[in-house]
Structure formats: C-alpha cells, structure tokens
C-alpha positions in Angstrom: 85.2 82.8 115.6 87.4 79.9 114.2 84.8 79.3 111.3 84.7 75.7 108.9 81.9 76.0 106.6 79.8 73.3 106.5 79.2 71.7 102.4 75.5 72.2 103.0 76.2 75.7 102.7 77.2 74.9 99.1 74.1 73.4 97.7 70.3 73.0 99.4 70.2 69.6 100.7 67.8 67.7 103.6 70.0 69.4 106.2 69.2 72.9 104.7 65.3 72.1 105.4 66.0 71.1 108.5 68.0 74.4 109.9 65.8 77.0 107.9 63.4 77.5 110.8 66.4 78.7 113.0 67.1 81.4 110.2 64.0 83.0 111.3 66.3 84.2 114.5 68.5 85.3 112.3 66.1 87.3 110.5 64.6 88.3 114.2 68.3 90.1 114.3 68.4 92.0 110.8 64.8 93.2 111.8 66.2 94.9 115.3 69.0 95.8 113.3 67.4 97.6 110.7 65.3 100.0 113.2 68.0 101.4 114.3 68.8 105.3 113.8 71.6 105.9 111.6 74.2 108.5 113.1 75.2 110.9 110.2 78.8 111.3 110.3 80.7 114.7 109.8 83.0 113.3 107.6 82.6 110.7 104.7 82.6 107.1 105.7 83.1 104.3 102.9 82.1 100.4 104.3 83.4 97.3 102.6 81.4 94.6 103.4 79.6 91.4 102.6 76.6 89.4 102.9 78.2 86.2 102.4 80.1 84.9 105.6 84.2 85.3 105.1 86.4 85.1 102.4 85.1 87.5 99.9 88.2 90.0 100.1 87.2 92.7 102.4 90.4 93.8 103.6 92.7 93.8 100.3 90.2 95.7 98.9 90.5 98.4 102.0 94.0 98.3 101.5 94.0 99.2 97.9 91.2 102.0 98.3 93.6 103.3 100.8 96.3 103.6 98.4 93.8 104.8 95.7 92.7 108.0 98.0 95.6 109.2 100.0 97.2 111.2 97.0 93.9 113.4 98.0 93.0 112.7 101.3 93.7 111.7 104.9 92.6 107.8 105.2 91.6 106.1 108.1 90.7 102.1 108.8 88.3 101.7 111.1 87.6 98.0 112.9 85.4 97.1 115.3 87.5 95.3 118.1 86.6 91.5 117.8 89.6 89.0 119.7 89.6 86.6 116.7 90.0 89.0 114.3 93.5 89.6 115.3 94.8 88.9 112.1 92.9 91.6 110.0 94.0 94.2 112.4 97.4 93.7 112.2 97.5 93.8 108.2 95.5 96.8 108.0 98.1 98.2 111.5 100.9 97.7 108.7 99.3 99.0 105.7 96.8 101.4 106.5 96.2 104.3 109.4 94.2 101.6 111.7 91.9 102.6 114.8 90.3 100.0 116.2 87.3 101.0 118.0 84.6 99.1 120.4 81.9 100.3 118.1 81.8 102.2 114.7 80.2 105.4 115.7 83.0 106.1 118.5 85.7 105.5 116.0 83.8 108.0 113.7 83.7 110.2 116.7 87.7 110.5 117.1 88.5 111.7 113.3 85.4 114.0 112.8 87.1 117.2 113.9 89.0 117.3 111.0 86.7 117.3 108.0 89.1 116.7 105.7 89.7 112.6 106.9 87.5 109.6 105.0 86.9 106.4 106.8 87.1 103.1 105.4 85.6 100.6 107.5 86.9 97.3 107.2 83.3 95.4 107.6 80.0 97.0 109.0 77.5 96.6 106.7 75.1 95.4 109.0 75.8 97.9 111.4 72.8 99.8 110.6 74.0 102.7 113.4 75.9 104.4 110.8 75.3 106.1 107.7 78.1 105.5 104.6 78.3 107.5 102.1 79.7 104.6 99.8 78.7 101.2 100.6 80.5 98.5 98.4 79.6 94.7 98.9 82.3 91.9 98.1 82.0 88.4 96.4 84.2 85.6 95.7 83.7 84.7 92.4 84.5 81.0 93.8 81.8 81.1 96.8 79.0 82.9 94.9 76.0 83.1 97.3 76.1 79.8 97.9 72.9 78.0 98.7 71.6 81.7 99.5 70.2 81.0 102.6 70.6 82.8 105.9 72.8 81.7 108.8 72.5 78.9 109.9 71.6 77.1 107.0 73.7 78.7 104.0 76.4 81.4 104.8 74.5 84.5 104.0 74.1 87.3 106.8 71.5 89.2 105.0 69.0 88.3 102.8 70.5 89.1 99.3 68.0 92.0 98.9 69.4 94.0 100.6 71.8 94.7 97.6 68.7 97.5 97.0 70.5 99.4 99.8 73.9 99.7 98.2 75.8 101.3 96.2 78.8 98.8 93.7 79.7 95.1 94.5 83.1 93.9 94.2 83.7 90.5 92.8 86.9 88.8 93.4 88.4 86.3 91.1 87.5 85.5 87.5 84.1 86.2 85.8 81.1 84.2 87.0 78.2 85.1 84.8 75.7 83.2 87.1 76.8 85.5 90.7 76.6 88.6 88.1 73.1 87.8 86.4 72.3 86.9 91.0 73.7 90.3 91.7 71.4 92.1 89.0 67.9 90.5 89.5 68.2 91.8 93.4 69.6 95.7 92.0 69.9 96.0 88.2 71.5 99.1 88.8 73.9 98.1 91.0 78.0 99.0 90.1 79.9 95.8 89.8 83.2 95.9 89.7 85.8 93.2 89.4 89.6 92.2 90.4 91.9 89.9 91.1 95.2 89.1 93.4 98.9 88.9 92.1 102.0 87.4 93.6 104.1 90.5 94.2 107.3 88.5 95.4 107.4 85.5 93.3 110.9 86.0 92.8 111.1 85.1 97.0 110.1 81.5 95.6 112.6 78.5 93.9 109.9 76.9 90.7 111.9 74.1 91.8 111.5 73.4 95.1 108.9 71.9 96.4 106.3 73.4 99.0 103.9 72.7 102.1 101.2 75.5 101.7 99.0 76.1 104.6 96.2 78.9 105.7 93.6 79.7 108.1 90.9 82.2 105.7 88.0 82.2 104.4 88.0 80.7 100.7 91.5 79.2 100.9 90.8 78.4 97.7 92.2 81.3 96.7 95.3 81.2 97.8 96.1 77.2 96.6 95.0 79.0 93.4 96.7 81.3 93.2 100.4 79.6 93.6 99.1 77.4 91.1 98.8 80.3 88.7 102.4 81.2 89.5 103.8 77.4 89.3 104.5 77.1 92.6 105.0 73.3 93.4 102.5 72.4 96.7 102.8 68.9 97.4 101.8 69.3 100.8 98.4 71.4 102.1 96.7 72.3 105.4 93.5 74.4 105.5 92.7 75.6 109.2 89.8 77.7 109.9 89.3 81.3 109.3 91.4 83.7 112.0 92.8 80.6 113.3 94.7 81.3 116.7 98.1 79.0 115.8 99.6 77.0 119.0 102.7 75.5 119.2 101.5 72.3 118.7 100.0 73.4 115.5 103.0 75.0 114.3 105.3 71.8 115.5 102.6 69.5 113.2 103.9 71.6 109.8 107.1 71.6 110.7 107.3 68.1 111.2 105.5 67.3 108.2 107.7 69.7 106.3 110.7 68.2 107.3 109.1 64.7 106.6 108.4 65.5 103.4 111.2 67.6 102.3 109.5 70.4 102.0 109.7 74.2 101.9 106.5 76.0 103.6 104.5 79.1 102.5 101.2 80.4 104.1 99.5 83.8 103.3 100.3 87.1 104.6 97.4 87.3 106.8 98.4 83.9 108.4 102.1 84.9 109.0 101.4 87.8 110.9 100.2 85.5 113.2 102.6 82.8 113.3 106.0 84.9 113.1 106.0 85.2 117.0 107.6 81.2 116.7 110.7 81.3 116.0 111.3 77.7 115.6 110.2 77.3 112.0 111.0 79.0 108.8 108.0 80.6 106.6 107.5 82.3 103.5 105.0 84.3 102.8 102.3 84.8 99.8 102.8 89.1 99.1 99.8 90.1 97.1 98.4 92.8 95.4 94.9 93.4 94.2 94.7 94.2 90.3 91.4 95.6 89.8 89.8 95.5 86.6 88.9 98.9 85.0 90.5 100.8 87.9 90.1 104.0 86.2 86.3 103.5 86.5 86.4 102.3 89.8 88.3 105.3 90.7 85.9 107.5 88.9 83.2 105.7 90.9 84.6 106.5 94.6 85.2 110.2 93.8 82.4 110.8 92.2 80.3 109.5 95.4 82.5 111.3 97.5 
C-alpha cells in the first residue's frame, strides 16, 4: 500500500470528527482479532511491531537484534508475504536469515524442529494467532501517536492500550518527554528503550557537493534529518510514499532534475534496493546503523526474557 499520510492525522481537526464513526470498523477488526487462539510456538518468537502506521523503525531494529543474538543463537526473520512490501524483504534477504511466509504460524512451523532457532518477526503485533515471547513496540520520536486515533482518522492500528499487553517500547530518535509520559499512563511498567541511526559511509559523500535527496518511507523525516546532522548539502528533495514501486518515469523525473540542477542524488538504503534494477542513473546510498542507547540494558532485557 503506497501510503501518504494525511495532516489530520497530526492533530484532531473537523475532519477527525467526521471519520471517527468509521474507526468503529476498525475496532470491529481488533475485536475479531483479539478472539483468536494463540498457537504456542516450540521455539521463542520475538515481534517488533507498532501501533502507529509506518515509519517507526521496525526493521533496523530487527536487523540490529539479529546481530545482538547470533553470537548465541540461530536467528531467523520472519515476514508475512505482502507485494508492496518488497522493499523490507529485500533488506532483511541481505542482512538477516529471511523466510518469508503467507502467514506467521507456517513460518514458525518450518524452524520449530530445531529448538535451538529464535524468530524475529519483522511486524505482527496484531496477529493475535501467535504467542511471542518478547513483544517490543516502536515509536518515532518525530510521529509520536499522533492525533491517537484509530484508522481512518489518525494513524493508530490499535488503541494505545494495548501497550498493557507488551513487553518494552522502542523509541527512535531524540527524547520526547510528552510520547514517554503517553507511553507510561497506558503501562507504567512498560521497558522503554531508545536509539538512534548513524551514517555508516559518510566518507562515500563530498561536504561539498551538492545533493538531490529523495525517499519513499514512512517518516522521511528521518532521513532529511539525518544528512543534515552529517552536513550533507540537499538542495533538492522528493518524498514519495511509503514502499513506493519506482517506474521509469519516476526515476527519468530525478534524473532530469538532478542534471538540471547540478546535482548529486542520494536516497536511503531501503529505497535503492529498489531502484538499482535502472541502470540509467547514478545513486548513492544513505548506510545506517542503529546506535541504541543503553545497549547493555537492552541486551540484558532480551536475554533475560528469553
């Protein structure tokens, strides 16, 4: 789903009064949801989530848990098999020990005869078919909760109590005292734990040339920010939506404009490994790494719920 969010999902507004009687379908969902019967795996499945829609950080956050773990385990990624989620899968194919399942439980299925493997799904927590035995939930520091109302009229997928049911939230970018104190009046005892990306190849980029930055996530937000941070010059930006399927002709509009305008081009890794099937234009690449704050903690956290 190519995905623009609407600014009424920013702040509660006449529109928001108007939609909120169609969030009772949504709720209509969660409710059918909820009933189900949870399968208990045979092996211990983590779930990094959200209840805000996009752009909270899921999958760098998989990444790194994958390189936190494998020094005492067999990892595996497991994603559900959605078409516009091509991107996703092909990051976590090149960094992680991907299967890519039609549904949770069968993907479960294929690793449980060796006891030994933990699963990290990359989204799910609103699959209520499956039981994890870690369940983290991740924020934007940048998005919050938004309005905090359910689809359709804010960008929330659950009602924000549900943060009862699980176990740490991870909060990605700098500290937002209001999302925190949020986060605390739904489950005070809730783990919070925070993080933030770096730019692993800045050497790849001149300070003094000049760039057209463009992405398709999301909160691209974080991404223009984070080139700011490292004093990369963007004269020249193009937000697309989120797991945006790139055509020629949208790859022939920033290179014209590029060329136009002098201009280098960078986009994010998630993006490129979309767009490096064209060969007809030249594109770096934003390499990042997720620092998390107080990893030692965190670390403590994941074995100690394993």
């Amino acid at each position: 789903m190519n995905l623009i969010k609407p600014n009424f999902w920013k702040n509660n507004n006449l529109i928001v009064f108007l939609i909120w009687p169609l969030t009772l379908i949504t709720r209509l969902f969660i409710l059918i949801k909820n009933n189900k019967i949870a399968y208990k795996a045979k092996i211990n499945c983590i779930c990094v989530g959200n209840i805000y829609l996009g752009g909270t950080g899921k999958t760098p956050l998989v990444i790194k848990l994958n390189e936190i773990l494998k020094k005492k385990y067999k990892i595996f990624t497991i994603k559900k098999n959605h078409k516009d989620q091509i991107d996703e899968q092909k990051l976590l194919k090149k960094k992680t020990n991907l299967i890519i399942s039609k549904s949770r439980v069968e993907g479960i299925k294929r690793l449980e005869k060796n006891k030994k493997n933990i699963v990290i799904f990359d989204d799910g927590l609103q699959d209520k078919s499956i039981s994890y035995k870690i369940k983290i939930v991740c924020f934007s520091s940048i998005s919050g909760v938004g309005n905090g109302k359910l689809i359709p009229a804010g960008p929330l997928r659950e009602d924000l109590s549900e943060l009862i049911n699980y176990d740490a939230v991870f909060i990605n970018g700098k500290k937002n005292k209001y999302l925190i104190n949020k986060i605390k009046k739904y489950n005070k005892n809730i783990k919070i734990f925070s993080g933030r990306y770096i730019l692993k190849n800045k050497k790849d980029f001149n300070l003094k040339s000049k760039y057209l930055a463009f992405c398709g996530i999301g909160t691209p937000e974080n991404f223009f920010n984070l080139l700011n941070e490292n004093k990369i010059k963007i004269k020249e930006s193009i937000i697309f939506p989120d797991h945006f399927n790139y055509k020629s002709s949208d790859i022939n509009k920033i290179k014209k404009l590029a060329i136009k305008k002098n201009l280098k081009i960078i986009t994010t890794e998630k993006d490129y490994v979309k767009i490096n099937k064209f060969k007809n234009i030249k594109v770096k690449f934003a390499n990042i790494d997720l620092h998390i704050d107080k990893k030692t903690n965190f670390k403590k956290f994941l074995l100690k719920g394993l």
